[in-house]
C-alpha positions as CSV (number, residue, x, y, z in Angstrom):
1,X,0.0,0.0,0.0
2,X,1.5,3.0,-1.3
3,X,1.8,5.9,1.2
4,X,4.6,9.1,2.2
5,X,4.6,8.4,5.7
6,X,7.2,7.2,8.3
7,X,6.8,3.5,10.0
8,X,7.0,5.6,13.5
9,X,4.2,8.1,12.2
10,X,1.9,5.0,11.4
11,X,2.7,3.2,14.4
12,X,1.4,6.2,16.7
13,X,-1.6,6.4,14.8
14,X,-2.7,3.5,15.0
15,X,-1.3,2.5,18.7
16,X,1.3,-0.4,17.5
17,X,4.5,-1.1,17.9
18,X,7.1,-0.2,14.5
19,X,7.6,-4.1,14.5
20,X,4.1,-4.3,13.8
21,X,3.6,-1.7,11.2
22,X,6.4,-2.9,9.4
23,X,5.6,-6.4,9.2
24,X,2.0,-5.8,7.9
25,X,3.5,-3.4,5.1
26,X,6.3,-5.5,4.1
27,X,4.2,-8.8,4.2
28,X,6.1,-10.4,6.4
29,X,3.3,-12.9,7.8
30,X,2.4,-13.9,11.9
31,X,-0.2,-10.5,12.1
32,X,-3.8,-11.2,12.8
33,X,-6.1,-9.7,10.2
34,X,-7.8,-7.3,12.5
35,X,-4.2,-5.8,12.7
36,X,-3.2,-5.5,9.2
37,X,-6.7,-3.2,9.0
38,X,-5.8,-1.1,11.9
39,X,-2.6,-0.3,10.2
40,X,-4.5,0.4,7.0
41,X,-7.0,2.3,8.7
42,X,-4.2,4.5,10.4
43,X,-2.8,5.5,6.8
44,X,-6.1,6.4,6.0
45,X,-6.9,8.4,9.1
46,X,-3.4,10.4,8.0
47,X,-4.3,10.8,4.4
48,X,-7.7,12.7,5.6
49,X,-5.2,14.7,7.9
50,X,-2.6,15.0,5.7
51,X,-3.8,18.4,5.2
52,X,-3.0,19.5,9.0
53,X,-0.3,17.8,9.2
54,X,1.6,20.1,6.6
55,X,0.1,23.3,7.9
56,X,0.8,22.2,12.2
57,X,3.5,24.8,13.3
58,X,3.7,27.2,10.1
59,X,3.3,30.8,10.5
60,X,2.7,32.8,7.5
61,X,2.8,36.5,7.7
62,X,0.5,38.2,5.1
63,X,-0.3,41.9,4.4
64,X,-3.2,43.7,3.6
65,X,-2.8,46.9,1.3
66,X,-5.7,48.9,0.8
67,X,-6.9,52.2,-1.0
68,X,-10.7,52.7,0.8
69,X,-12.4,54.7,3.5
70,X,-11.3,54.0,6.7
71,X,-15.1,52.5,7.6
72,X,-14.4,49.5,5.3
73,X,-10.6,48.8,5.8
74,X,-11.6,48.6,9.8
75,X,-14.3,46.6,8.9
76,X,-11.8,44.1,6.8
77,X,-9.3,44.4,9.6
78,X,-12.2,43.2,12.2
79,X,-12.8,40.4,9.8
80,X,-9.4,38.7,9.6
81,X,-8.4,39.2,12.9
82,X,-12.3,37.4,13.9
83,X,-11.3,34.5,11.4
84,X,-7.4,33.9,12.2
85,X,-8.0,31.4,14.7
86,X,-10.1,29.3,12.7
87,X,-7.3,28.8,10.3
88,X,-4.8,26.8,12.8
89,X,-2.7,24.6,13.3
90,X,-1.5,27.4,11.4
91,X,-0.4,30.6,13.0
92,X,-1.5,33.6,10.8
93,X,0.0,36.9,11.1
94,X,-0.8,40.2,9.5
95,X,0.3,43.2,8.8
96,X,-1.9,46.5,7.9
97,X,-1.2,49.1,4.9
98,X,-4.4,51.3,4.7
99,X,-4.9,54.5,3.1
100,X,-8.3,56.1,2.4
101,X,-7.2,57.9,-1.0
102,X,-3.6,59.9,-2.6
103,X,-1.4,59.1,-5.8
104,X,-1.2,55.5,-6.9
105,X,2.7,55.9,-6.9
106,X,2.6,55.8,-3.0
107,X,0.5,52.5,-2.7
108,X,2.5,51.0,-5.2
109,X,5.7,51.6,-3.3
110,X,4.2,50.3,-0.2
111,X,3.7,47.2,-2.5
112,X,7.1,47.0,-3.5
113,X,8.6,47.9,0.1
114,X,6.5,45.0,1.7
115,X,8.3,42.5,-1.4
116,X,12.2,44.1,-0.8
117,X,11.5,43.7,3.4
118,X,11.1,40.0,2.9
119,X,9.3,38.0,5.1
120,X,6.0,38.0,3.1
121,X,3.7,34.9,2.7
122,X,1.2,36.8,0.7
123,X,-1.0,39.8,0.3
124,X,-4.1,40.7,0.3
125,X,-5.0,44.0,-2.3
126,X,-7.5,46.3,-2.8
127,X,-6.3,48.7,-5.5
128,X,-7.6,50.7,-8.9
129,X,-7.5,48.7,-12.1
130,X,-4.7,50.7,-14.1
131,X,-1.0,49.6,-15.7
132,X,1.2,50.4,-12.7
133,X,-0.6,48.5,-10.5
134,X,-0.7,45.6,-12.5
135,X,2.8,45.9,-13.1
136,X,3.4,45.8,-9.2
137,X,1.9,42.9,-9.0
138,X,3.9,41.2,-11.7
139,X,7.0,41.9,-9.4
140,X,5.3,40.8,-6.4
141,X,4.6,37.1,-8.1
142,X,8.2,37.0,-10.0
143,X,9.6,37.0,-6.3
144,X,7.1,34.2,-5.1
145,X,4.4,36.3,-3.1
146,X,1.1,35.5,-4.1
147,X,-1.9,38.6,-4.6
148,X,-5.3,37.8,-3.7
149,X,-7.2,40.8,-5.1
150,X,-10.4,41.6,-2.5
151,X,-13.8,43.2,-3.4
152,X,-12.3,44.8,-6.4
153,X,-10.5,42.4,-9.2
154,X,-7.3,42.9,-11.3
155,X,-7.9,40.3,-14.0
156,X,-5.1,41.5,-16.4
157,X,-3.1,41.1,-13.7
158,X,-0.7,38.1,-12.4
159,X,-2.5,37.7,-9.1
160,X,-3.4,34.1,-7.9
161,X,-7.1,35.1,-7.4
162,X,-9.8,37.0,-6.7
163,X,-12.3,37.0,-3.8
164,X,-15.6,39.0,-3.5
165,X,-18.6,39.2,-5.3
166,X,-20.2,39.1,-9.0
167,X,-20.0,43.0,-9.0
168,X,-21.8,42.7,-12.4
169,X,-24.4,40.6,-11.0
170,X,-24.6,42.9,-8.2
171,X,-25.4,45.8,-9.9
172,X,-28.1,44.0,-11.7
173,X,-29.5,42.8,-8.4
174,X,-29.5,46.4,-7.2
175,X,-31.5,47.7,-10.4
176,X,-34.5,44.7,-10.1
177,X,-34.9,45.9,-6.8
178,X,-34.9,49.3,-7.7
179,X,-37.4,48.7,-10.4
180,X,-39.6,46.8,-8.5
181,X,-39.6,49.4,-5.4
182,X,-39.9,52.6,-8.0
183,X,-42.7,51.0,-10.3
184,X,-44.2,53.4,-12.8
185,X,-43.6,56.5,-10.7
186,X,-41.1,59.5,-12.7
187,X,-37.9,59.9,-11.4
188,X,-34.3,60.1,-12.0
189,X,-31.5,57.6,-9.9
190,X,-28.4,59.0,-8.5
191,X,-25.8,56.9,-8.5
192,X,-22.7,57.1,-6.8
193,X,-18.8,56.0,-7.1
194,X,-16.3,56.4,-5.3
195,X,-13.7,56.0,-8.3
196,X,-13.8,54.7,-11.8
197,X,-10.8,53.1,-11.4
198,X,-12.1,50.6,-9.3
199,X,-13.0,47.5,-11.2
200,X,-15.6,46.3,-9.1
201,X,-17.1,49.7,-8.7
202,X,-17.3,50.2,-12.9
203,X,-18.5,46.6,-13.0
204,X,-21.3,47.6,-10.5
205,X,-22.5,50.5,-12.3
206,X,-22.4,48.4,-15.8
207,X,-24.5,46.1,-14.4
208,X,-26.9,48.2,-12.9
209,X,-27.0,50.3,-15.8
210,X,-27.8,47.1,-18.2
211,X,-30.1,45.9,-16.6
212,X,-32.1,49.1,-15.7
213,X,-32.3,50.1,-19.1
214,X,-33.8,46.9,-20.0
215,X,-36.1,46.7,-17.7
216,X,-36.8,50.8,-17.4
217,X,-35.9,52.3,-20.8
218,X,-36.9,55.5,-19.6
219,X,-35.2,56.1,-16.7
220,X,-32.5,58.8,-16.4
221,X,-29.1,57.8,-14.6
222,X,-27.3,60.8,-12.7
223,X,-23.6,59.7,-11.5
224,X,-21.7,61.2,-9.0
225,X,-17.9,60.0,-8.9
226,X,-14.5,60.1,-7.7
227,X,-15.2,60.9,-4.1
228,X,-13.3,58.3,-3.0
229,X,-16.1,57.3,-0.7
230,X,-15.0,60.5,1.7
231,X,-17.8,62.3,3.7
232,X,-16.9,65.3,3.2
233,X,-16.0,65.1,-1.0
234,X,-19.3,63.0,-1.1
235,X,-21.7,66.0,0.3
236,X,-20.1,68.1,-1.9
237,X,-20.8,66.3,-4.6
238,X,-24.2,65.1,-4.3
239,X,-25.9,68.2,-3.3
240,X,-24.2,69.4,-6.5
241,X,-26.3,66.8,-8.3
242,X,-29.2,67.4,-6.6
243,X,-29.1,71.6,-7.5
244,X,-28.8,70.5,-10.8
245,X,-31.4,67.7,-11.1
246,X,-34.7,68.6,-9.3
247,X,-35.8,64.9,-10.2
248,X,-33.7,62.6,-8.4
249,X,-36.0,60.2,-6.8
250,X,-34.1,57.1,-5.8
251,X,-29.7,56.2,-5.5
252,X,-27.8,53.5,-5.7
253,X,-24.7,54.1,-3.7
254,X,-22.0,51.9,-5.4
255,X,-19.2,53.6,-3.7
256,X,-20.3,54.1,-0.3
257,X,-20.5,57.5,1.5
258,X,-23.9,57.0,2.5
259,X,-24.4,59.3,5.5
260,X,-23.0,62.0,3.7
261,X,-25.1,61.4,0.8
262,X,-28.4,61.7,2.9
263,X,-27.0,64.3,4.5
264,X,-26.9,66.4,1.5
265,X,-30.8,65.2,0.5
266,X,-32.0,66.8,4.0
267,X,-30.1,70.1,3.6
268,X,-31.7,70.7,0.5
269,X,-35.0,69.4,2.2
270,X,-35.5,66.9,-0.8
271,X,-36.7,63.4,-0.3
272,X,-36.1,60.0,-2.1
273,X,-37.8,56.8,-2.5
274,X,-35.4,53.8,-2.7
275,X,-31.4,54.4,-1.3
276,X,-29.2,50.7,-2.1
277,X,-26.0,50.8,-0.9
278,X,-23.2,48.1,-0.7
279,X,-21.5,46.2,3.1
280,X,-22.7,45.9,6.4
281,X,-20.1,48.7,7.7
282,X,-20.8,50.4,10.7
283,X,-22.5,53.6,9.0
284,X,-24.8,51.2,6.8
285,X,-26.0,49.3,10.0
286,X,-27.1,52.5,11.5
287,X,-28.9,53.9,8.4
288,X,-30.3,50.6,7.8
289,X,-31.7,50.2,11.3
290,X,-33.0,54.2,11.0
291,X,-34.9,52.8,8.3
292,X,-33.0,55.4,5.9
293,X,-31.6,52.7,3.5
294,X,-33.9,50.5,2.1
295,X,-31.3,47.5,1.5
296,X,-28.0,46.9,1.7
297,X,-26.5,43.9,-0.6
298,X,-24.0,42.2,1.6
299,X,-21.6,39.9,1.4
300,X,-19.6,37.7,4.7
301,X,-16.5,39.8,5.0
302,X,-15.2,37.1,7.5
303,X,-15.8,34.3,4.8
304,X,-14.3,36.2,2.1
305,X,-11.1,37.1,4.7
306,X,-10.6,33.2,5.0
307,X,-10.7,32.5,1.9
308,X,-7.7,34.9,1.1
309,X,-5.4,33.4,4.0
310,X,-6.4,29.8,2.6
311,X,-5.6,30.8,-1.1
312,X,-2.3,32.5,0.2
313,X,-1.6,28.7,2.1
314,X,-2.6,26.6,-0.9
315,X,0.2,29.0,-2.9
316,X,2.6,27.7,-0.5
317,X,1.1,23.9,-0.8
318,X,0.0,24.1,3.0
319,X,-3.5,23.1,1.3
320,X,-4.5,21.3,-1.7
321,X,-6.3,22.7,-4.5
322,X,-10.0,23.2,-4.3
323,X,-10.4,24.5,-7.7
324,X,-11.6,27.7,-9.0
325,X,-12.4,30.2,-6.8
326,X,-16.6,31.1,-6.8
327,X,-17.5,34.5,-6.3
328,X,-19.1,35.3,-2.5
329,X,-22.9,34.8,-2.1
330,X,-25.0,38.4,-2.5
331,X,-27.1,38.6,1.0
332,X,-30.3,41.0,0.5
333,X,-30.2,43.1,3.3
334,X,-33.2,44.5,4.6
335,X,-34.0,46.3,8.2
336,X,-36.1,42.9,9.3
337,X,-33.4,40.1,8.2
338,X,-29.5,41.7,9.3
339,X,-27.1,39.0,10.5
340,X,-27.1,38.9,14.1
341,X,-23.6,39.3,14.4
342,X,-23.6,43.0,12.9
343,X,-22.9,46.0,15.3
């Protein structure tokens, strides 16, 4: 019976002496039946354990670099630190790179500082969809780090995989339920973005777009972008759109910026019908809860934050390969079904 492991290693699993094992691998004879399947049943038992065997002991040290408003990169930092010790035997560590917005150039060296320091397992990255990113990244994998990309993809790119959602589908979620909420009564959307450089942000807003015009040919669109999710940008913004468009009836906030955004509706003393927005942060809760959102599409952040680590392992071969990576699940989010373990 073929098998990688040591006579000693089988002997403890299976409570026998070496002389034992090695007699019922080597066919030596004088060992009761019942025997020869314990010992086969051991190297079984450490073929399903194989798996923890490898990872038992191994600490891999992984960094997070991030381009978003501080409300989401806590909530991602909350996440992973919630889900590290689910992941043992092995000993996760992590360290933090967040910035809410500023030039490309200075994420992009904190990429390459974090690949010259050494030490790296892996990283997790949220970043805009342009060249010099993608061109990070291709240094990055040339020196053996793997890049998970997280809620926003860089498919061009050399990274090992992507977790998060079907933005597109997403956005096409978002517009049924805005459809079905609005009906027949006039009004324009606002829709909102924190940059267009995000992929999963422009993926939203295609999808969204698609599907409303479909469904709702004569519905007018009104973007706002390149807030970078930032309260005080955001206002600004939107109440610019709204002096401009007396029509604006509903939003779909792709970007985030939320309480900012309604802020802006009340100074002008205007109303809306439907407000989606995106994540279960701490802002969105609130609003929610306030009855001031009328859904949030949400995905597990915890679940998508394990996923990453076990990707980053399974580029070491701590794991085996599951197979393609599946986008997260979308949750509806309503005021009457939040996950209980939301702030």
């Amino acid at each position: 019976m073929a098998h990688p492991y040591p006579i000693r290693e089988i002997a403890r699993q299976a409570g026998l002496s070496e002389a034992t094992v090695d007699r019922v691998l080597n066919n030596r004879g004088g060992v009761r039946e019942s025997t020869t399947r314990e010992v086969h049943q051991a190297i079984k038992d450490l073929d399903r354990q194989r798996t923890q065997v490898r990872i038992g002991g191994r600490t891999f040290m992984i960094d997070i670099v991030m381009q978003a408003p501080e409300r989401f990169s806590s909530a991602v930092r909350a996440a992973l630190e919630a889900e590290l010790p689910s992941l043992r035997p092995a000993v996760m560590r992590s360290r933090f790179h967040f910035r809410e917005t500023g030039p490309v150039a200075e994420l992009i060296a904190v990429v390459d500082r974090v690949a010259q320091r050494g030490g790296c397992q892996g990283i997790v990255l949220k970043a805009p969809d342009i060249p010099e990113v993608t061109a990070a990244i291709g240094r990055l994998t040339a020196v053996g780090i793997p890049v998970v990309t997280l809620v926003t993809d860089l498919p061009s790119s050399a990274r090992r995989s992507y977790v998060g959602i079907d933005n597109r589908a997403a956005g096409a979620t978002a517009a049924y339920l805005m459809g079905q909420w609005l009906g027949d009564r006039p009004g324009n959307v606002l829709t909102t973005i924190s940059r267009g450089s995000f992929r999963g942000e422009e993926e939203r807003e295609m999808g969204f777009r698609g599907a409303l015009r479909n469904a709702h040919p004569g519905r007018t669109l009104v973007e706002v972008t390149d807030s970078d999710g930032l309260d005080a940008t955001q206002r600004e913004l939107v109440l610019r759109a709204l002096r401009r468009d007396p029509d604006i009836r509903a939003v779909y906030s792709i970007g985030g910026g939320n309480a900012a955004t309604i802020q802006a509706f009340e100074e002008l003393g205007r109303g809306y019908e439907v407000f989606i927005a995106h994540d279960l942060d701490h802002d969105n809760t609130r609003l929610l809860r306030e009855r001031r959102l009328s859904a949030v599409l949400h995905h597990d952040l915890r679940q998508d934050m394990r996923r990453a680590c076990q990707i980053i392992m399974r580029a070491h071969g701590a794991l085996p390969d599951d197979g393609p990576s599946l986008p997260s699940p979308i949750q509806v989010v309503t005021p009457y079904n939040m996950p209980p373990d939301v702030v």
